[in-house]
C-alpha positions as CSV (number, residue, x, y, z in Angstrom):
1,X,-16.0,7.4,8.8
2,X,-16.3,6.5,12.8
3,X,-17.0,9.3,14.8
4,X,-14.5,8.5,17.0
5,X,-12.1,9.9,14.3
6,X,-13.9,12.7,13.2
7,X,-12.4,15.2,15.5
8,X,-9.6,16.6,13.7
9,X,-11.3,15.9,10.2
10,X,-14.4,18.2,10.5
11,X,-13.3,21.5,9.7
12,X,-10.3,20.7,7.4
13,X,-12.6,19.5,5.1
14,X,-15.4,21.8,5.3
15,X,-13.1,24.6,4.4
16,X,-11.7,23.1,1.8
17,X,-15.6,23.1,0.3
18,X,-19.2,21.3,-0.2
19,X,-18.1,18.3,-1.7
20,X,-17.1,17.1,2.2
21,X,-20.4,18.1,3.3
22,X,-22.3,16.0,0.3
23,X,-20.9,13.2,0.5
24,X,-20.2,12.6,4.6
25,X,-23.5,13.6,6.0
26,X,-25.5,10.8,4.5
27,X,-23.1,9.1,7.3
28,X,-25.0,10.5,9.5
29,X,-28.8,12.0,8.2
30,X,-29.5,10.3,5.3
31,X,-30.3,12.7,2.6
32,X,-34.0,11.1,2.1
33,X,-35.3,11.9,5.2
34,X,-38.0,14.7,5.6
35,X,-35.3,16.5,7.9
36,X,-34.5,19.4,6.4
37,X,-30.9,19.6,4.4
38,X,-30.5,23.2,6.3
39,X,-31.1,21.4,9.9
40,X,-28.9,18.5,9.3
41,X,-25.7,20.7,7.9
42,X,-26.5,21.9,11.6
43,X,-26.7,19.4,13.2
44,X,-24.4,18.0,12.0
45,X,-21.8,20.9,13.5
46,X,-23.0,20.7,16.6
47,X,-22.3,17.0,16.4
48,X,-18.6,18.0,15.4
49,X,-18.2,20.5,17.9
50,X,-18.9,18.0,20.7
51,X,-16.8,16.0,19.3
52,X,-13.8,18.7,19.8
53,X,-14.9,19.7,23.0
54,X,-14.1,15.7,24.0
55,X,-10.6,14.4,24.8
56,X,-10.4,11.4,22.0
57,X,-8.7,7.9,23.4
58,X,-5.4,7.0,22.3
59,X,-5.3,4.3,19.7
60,X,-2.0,3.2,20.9
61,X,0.9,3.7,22.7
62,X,4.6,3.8,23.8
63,X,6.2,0.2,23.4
64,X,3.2,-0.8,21.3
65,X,2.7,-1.8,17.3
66,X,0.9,0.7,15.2
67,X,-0.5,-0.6,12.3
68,X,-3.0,0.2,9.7
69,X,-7.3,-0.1,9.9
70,X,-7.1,-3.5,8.3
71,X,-4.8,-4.9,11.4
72,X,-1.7,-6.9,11.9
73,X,-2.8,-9.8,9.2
74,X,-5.6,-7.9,6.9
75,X,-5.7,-4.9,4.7
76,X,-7.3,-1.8,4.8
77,X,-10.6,-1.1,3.3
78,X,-11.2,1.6,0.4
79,X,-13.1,4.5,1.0
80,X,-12.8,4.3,5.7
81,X,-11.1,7.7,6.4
82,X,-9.2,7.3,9.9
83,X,-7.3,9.8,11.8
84,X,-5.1,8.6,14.5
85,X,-3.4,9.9,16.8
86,X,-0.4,8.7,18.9
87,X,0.8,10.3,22.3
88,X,3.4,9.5,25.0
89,X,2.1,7.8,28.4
90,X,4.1,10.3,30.4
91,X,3.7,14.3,30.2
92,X,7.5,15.6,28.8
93,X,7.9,12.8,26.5
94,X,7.7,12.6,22.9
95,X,6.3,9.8,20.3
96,X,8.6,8.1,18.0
97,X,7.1,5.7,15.4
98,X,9.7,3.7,13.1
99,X,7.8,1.5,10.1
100,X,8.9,-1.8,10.0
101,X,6.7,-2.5,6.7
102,X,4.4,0.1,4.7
103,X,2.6,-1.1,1.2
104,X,-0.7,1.5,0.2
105,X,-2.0,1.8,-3.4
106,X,0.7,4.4,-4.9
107,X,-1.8,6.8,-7.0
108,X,-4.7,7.1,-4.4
109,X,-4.4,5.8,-0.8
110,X,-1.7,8.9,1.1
111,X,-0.5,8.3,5.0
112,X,-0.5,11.8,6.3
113,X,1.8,12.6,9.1
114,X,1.3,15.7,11.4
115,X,3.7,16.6,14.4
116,X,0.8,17.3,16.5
117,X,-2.2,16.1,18.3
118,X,-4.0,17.2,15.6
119,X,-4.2,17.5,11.6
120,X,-3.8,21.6,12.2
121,X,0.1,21.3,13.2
122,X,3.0,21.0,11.4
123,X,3.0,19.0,8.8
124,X,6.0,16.4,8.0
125,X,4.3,15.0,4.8
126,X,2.3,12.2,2.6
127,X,3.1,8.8,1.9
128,X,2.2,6.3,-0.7
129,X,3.2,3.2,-2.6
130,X,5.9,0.8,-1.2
131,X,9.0,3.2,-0.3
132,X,9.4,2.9,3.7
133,X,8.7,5.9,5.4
134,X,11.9,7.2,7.8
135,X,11.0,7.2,11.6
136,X,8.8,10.3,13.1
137,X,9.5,11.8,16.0
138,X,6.9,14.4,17.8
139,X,8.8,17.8,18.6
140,X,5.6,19.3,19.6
141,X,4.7,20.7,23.1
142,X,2.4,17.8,23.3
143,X,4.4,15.0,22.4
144,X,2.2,13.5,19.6
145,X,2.2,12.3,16.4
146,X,-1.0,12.3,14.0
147,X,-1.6,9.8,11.0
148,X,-4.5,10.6,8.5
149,X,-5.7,8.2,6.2
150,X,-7.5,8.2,3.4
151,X,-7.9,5.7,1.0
152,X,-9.6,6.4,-2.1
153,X,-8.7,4.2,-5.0
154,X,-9.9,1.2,-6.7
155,X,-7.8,-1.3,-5.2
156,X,-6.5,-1.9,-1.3
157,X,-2.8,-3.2,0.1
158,X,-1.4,-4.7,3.2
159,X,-0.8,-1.0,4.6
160,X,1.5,-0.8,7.4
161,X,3.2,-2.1,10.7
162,X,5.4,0.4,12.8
163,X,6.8,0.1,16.4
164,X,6.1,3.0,18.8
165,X,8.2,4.1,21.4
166,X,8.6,7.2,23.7
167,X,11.4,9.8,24.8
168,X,12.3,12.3,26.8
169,X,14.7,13.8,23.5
170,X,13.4,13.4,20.3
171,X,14.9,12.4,17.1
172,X,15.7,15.0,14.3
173,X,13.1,14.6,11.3
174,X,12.7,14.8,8.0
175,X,16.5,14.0,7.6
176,X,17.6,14.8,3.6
177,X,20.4,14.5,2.0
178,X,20.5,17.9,0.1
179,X,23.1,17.5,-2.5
180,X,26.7,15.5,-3.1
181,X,29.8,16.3,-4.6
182,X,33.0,14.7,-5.3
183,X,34.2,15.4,-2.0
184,X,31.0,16.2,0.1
185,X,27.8,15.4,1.1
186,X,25.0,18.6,2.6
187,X,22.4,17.4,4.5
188,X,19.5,18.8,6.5
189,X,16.6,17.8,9.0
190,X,14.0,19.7,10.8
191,X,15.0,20.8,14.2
192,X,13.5,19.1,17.4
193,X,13.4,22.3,19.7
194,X,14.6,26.1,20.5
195,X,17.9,25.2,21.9
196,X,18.9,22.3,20.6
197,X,22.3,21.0,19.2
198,X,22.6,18.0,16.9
199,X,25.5,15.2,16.4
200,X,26.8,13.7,13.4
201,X,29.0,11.6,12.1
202,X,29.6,10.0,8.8
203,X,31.4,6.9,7.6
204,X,31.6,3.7,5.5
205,X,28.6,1.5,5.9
206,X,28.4,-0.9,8.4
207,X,30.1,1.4,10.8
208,X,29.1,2.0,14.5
209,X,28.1,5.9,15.4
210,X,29.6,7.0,18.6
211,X,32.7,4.2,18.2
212,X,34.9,6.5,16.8
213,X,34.9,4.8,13.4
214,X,33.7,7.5,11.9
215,X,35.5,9.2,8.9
216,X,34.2,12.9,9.3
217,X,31.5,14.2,12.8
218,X,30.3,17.3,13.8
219,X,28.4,19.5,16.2
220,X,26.1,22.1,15.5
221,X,22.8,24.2,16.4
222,X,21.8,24.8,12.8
223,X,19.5,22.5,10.9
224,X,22.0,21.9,8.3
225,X,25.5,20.2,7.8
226,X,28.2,19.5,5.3
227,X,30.6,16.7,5.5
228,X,33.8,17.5,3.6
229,X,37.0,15.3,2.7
230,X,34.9,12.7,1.4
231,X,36.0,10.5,-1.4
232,X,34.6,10.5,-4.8
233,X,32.0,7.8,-5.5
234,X,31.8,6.1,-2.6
235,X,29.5,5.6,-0.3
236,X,28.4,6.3,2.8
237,X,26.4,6.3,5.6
238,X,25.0,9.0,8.1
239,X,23.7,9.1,11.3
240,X,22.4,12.0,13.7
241,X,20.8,12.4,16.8
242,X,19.8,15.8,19.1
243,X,20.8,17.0,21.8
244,X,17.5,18.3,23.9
245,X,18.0,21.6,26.1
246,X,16.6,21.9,29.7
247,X,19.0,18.6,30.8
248,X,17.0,15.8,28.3
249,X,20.0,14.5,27.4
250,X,20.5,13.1,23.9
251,X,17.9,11.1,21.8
252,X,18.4,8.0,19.7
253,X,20.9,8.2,16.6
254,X,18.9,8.2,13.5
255,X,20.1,6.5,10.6
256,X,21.7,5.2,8.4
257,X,20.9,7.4,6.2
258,X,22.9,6.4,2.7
259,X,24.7,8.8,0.8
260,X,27.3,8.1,-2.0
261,X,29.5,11.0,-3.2
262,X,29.3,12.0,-7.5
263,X,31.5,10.1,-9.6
264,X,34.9,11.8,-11.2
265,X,36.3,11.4,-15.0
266,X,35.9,8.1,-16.1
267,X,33.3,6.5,-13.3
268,X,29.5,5.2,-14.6
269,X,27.0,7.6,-13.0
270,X,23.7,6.3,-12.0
271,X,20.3,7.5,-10.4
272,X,19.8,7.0,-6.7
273,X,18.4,3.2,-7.2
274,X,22.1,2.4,-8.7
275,X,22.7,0.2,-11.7
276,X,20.1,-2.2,-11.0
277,X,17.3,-0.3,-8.8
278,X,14.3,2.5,-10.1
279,X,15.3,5.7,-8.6
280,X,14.0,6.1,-4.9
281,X,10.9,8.6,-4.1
282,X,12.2,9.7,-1.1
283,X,16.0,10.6,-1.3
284,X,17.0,11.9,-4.6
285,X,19.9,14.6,-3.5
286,X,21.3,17.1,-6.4
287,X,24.6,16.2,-7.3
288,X,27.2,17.9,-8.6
289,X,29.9,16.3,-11.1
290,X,33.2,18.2,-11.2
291,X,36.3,17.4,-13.1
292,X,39.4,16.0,-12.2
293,X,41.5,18.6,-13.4
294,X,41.2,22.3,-13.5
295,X,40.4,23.4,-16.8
296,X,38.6,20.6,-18.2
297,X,34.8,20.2,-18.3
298,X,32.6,17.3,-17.8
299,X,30.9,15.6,-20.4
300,X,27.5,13.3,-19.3
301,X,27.3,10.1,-21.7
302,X,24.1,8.9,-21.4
303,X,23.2,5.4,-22.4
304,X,20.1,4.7,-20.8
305,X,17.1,6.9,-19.6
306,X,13.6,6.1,-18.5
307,X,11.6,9.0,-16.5
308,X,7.6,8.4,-15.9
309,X,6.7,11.9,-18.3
310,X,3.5,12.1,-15.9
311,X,5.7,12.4,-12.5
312,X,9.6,12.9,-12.8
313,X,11.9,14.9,-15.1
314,X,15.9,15.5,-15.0
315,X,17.2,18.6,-14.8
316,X,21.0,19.5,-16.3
317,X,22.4,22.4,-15.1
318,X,25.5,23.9,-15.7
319,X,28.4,24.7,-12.5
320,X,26.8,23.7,-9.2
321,X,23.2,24.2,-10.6
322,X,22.1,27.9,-9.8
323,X,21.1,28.3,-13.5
324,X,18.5,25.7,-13.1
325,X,17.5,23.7,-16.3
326,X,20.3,25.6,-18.4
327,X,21.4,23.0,-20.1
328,X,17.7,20.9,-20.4
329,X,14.9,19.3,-19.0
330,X,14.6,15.6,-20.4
331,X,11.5,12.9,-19.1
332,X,10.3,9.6,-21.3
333,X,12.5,7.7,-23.0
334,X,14.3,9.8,-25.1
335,X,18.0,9.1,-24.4
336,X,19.7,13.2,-23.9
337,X,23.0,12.0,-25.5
338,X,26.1,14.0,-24.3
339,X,25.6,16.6,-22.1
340,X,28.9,18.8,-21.7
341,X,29.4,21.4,-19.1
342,X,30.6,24.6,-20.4
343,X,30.8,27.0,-17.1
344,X,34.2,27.9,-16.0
345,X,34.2,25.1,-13.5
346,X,33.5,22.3,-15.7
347,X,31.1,21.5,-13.6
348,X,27.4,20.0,-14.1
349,X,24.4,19.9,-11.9
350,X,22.0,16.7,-12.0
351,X,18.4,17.2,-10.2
352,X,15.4,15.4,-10.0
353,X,12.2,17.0,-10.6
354,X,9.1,15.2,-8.7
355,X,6.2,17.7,-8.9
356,X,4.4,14.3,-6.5
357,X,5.7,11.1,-5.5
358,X,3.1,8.9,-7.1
359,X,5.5,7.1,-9.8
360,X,9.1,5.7,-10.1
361,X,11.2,4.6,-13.2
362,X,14.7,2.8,-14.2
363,X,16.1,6.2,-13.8
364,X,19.2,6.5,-16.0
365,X,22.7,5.5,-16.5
366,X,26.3,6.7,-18.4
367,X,29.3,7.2,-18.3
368,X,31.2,11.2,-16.8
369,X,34.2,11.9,-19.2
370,X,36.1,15.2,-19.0
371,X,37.4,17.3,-22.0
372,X,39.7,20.0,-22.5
373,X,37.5,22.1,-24.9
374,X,34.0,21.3,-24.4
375,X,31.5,20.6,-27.5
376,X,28.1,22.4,-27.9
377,X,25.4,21.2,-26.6
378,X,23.4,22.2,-29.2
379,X,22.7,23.6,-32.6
380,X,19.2,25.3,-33.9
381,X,18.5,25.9,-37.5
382,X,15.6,28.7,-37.8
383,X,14.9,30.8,-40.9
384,X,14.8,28.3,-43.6
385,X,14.8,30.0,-47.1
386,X,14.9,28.2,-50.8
387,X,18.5,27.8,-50.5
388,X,20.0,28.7,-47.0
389,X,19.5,28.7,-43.5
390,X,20.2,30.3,-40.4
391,X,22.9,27.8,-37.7
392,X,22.7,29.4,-33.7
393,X,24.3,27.9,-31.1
394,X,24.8,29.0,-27.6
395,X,28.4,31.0,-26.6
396,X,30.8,29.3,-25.0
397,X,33.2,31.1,-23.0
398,X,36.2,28.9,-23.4
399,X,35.7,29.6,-26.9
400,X,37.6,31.8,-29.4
401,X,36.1,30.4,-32.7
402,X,33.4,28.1,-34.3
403,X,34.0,26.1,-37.6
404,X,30.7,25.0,-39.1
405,X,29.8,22.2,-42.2
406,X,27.0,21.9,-44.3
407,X,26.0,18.9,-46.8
408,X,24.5,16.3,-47.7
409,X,22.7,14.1,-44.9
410,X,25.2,11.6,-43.5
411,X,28.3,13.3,-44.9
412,X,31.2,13.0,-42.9
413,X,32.6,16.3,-41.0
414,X,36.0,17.5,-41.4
415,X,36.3,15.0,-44.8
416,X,36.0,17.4,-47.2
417,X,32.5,16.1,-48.1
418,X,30.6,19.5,-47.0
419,X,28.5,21.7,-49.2
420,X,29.7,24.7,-47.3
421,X,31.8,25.4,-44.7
422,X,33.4,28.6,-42.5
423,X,34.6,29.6,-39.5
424,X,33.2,32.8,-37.0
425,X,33.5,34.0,-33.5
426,X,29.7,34.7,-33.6
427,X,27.0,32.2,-32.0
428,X,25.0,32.7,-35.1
429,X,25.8,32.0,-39.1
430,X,23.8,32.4,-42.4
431,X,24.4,29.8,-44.8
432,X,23.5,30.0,-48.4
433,X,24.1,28.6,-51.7
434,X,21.8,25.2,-51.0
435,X,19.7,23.0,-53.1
436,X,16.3,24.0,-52.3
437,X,13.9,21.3,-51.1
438,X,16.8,18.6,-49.8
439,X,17.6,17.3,-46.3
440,X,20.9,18.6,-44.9
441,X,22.8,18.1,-42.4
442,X,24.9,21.0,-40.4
443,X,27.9,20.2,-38.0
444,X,29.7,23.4,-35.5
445,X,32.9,22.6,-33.2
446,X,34.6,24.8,-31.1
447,X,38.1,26.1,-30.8
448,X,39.2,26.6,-27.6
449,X,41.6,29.2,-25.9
450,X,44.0,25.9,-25.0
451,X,44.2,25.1,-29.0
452,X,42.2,22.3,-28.5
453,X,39.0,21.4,-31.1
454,X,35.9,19.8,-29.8
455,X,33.6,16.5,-31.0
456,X,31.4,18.1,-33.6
457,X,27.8,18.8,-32.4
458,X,25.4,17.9,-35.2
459,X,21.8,19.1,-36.8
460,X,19.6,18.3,-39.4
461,X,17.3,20.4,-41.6
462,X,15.4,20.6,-45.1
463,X,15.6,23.8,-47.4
464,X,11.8,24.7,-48.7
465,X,10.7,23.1,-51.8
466,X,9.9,25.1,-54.5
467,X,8.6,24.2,-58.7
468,X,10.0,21.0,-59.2
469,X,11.2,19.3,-56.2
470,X,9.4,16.8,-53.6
471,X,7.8,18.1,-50.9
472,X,8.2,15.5,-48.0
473,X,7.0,15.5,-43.9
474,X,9.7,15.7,-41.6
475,X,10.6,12.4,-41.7
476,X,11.8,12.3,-45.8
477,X,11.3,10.0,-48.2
478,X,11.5,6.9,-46.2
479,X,10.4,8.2,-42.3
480,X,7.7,9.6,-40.3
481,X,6.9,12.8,-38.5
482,X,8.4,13.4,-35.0
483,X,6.2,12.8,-32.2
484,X,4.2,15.8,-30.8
485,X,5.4,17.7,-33.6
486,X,4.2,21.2,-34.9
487,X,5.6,22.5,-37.8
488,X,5.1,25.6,-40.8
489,X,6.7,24.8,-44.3
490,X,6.1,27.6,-46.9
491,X,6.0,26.9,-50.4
492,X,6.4,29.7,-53.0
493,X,7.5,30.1,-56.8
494,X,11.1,30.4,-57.7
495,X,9.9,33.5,-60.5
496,X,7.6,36.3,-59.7
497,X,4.2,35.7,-61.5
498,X,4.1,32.1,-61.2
499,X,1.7,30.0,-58.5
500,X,2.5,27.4,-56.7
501,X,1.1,23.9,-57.2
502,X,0.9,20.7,-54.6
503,X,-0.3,17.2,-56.3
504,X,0.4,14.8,-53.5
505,X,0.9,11.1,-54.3
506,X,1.1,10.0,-50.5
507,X,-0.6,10.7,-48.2
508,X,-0.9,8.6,-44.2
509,X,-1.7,10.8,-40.7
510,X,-2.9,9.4,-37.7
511,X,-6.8,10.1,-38.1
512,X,-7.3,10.9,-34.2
513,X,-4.6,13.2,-33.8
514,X,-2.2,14.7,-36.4
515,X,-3.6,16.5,-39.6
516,X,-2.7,19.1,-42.6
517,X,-4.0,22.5,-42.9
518,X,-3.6,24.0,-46.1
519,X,-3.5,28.0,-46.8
520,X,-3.3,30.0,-50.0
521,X,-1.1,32.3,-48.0
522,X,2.6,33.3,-47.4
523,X,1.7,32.9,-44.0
524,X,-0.5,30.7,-41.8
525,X,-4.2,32.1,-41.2
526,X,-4.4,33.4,-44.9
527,X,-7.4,31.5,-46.9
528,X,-8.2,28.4,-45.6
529,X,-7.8,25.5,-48.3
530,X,-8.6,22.0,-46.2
531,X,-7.6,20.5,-43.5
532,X,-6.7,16.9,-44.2
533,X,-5.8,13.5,-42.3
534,X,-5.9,9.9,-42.3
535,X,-5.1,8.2,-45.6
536,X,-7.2,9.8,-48.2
């Protein structure tokens, strides 16, 4: 840590606690010297408040390259905290910095960007990994732009080189891409100045802003824009530039920035890094899938998923995604299945959930189809007895009825094959007259106002086990338990006055981490019997 870059650092880190204070000022007093701790935290200040009272020298500036500690041709070191900062050579102007190259180590080592000449201004965000940062403009009174670094992991990278220029009219930032539709594309930026107006124009990529090639432009003082009378699932590029108040004229276009519209019935649908790519960190806009037709639904097949579970999650939402997560929240790589809209729009909602921006993944990939009479999205079973169950299922307002199955497992629906069947208007059924102890499997389709029926939605469930029967995991007679699973089986007598008897002739849980507890209880917390795991 260089003194020289200290400025800005100081107090950031001393409020945010001790831990600065312990590990920095060895930097400067080593710890086993006589001089008391109390007079070196002093010191110390008054060293850092002479360095605020000094102007600090510009690293670089307009027209030069701007590249990380470790130089044009080396990389950075682990553990060297800079802080740079980047102003225009003449007052009125404002720094620009485009990144040419940018590779840091993605859990640890964060690029900070501040439009200011200092850490304490607004702050534009953090950077990592191998994604290329867009370009930063300063909007601030002063015209700068500052950069913090801090490295901290175990490893080191080429870091970054980025071209600096200067101007009068600064360049919108933070340009987004807010969410697509069959037929439109919102996006939004941060605005450069009180006063300003912004240009845009959209159009197939490749085209040349300010040519009149493109296919939809606009002008406006708000932070925000919608392009409309798009095609569906094409692609597109945007470009935008201000429009500075007090006779600066016009910056730079920015861009392109890519875009591609949702698919409609019938396309693939992909994350943002396409068929091939991981889905990008940066630009991940919510999209919205409609249907061709009015009065049809859209119906998500997926066929491949992949989602880093420490870092990214999907998020299905029904109509244009104000009930957020309504239809699931899915990460790993569990595969959701179909996914079937069942709002009055037909419409679904896709958005990516990245609490950081620390990991990518193959995203996913399927196929949108559209139905008439949409199928459930899913069916519970709850309230398992000796011989019956309790089916839920959420309501559907294009429905006027529900027929249900029950048998055997892998019995065919609609065959004749079930157990039990009926039909009910209700979102909820009993079903009883089972064989106790034996894996079923349940199937509920809708019928629709239009006539129509919908694919069967499918679930799966066992019946207790009472004298007599086997008493399996989840996973039956040939399977194993579910991952992360937590589950309560009760096992009584089929006659008052009789007791109920367990003599297992299996037995195989994962010694670290699953076990058995055992209560001689109709409920769990009664007497404790055992609790029981690997293979004994």
């Amino acid at each position: 840590l260089s003194i020289a870059h200290l400025k800005p650092l100081v107090f950031k880190e001393l409020l945010e606690g001790m831990p600065f204070f312990q590990h920095h000022l060895s930097n400067f007093f080593p710890m086993s010297s006589s001089l008391p701790k109390a007079l070196c935290f002093a010191c110390f200040l008054a060293i850092s408040s002479l360095i605020f009272a000094n102007n600090r020298p510009l690293l670089v500036g307009c027209g030069d390259n701007f590249f990380d500690p470790g130089g044009a041709n080396g990389n950075y070191s682990d553990g060297t905290v800079t802080v740079m900062t980047l102003c225009p050579d003449q007052p009125g102007d404002f720094i620009e910095v485009h990144f040419n190259s940018f590779e840091t180590e993605a859990c640890c080592d964060f690029l900070s960007v501040y439009d200011s000449d200092n850490i304490f201004g607004n702050y534009l965000g953090a950077w990592s990994g191998n994604a290329i940062p867009a370009t930063f403009s300063a909007a601030n009174p002063t015209g700068c732009l500052t950069f913090y670094f801090n490295p901290q992991g175990a490893g080191t990278a080429s870091g970054w080189e980025a071209e600096v220029t200067c101007s009068p009219c600064p360049r919108p930032n933070l340009f987004r891409v807010e969410k697509t539709g069959g037929n439109s594309a919102h996006f939004s930026w941060w605005q450069v100045a009180a006063g300003a107006s912004y240009d845009w124009e959209i159009g197939l990529p490749g085209f040349v802003p300010g040519a009149g090639e493109a296919v939809n432009s606009g002008t406006t003082g708000d932070n925000f824009a919608i392009a409309d009378n798009l095609a569906k699932n094409t692609a597109y590029e945007i470009y935008l530039r201000s429009n500075c108040p007090g006779g600066a004229g016009s910056s730079e276009f920015s861009g392109p920035h890519a875009v591609k519209t949702s698919p409609g019935c019938g396309d693939p649908f992909f994350d943002s890094g396409g068929a091939d790519g991981n889905f990008n960190l940066l630009s991940n806009p919510a999209t919205t899938i409609c249907p061709d037709a009015p009065g049809t639904f859209v119906s998500l097949d997926f066929q491949q998923f992949e989602m880093p579970p420490c870092c990214a999650s999907l998020v299905v939402s029904n109509g244009n995604g104000n009930g957020f997560g309504d239809i699931g929240v899915y990460t790993g790589t569990s595969i959701p299945g179909t996914l079937t809209s069942v709002d009055p729009s037909g419409c679904l909602t896709l958005s990516l959930y990245q609490p950081n921006l620390q990991e990518t993944g193959a995203g996913w990939a399927g196929t949108v189809n559209c139905v008439s009479c949409p199928p459930l999205n899913w069916v519970g079973a709850y309230n398992l007895t000796l011989q019956g169950v309790n089916l839920q299922w959420q309501q559907l307002p294009a429905a006027v009825a529900y027929v249900w199955e029950v048998g055997a497992t892998d019995f065919a629906p609609g065959t004749g094959a079930a157990a039990e069947t009926g039909t009910t208007n209700l979102a909820d059924v009993l079903v009883t007259g089972l064989e106790s102890g034996t894996k079923h499997d349940a199937y509920v389709a809708v019928l629709c106002q239009n006539g129509d029926t919908s694919a069967w939605q499918k679930t799966s469930f066992t019946t207790l086990p009472t004298c007599g029967d086997t008493f399996f995991d989840s996973g039956g007679a040939t399977g194993s338990p579910a991952p992360n699973e937590s589950k309560e089986v009760l096992i009584c007598p089929d006659q008052p006055g009789l007791y109920a008897s367990l003599t297992f002739t299996e037995f195989d849980l994962e010694p670290c981490c699953a076990y058995l507890e055992v209560f001689n209880s109709n409920y769990w917390g009664g007497e404790y019997l055992g609790y029981f795991s690997g293979n004994q």
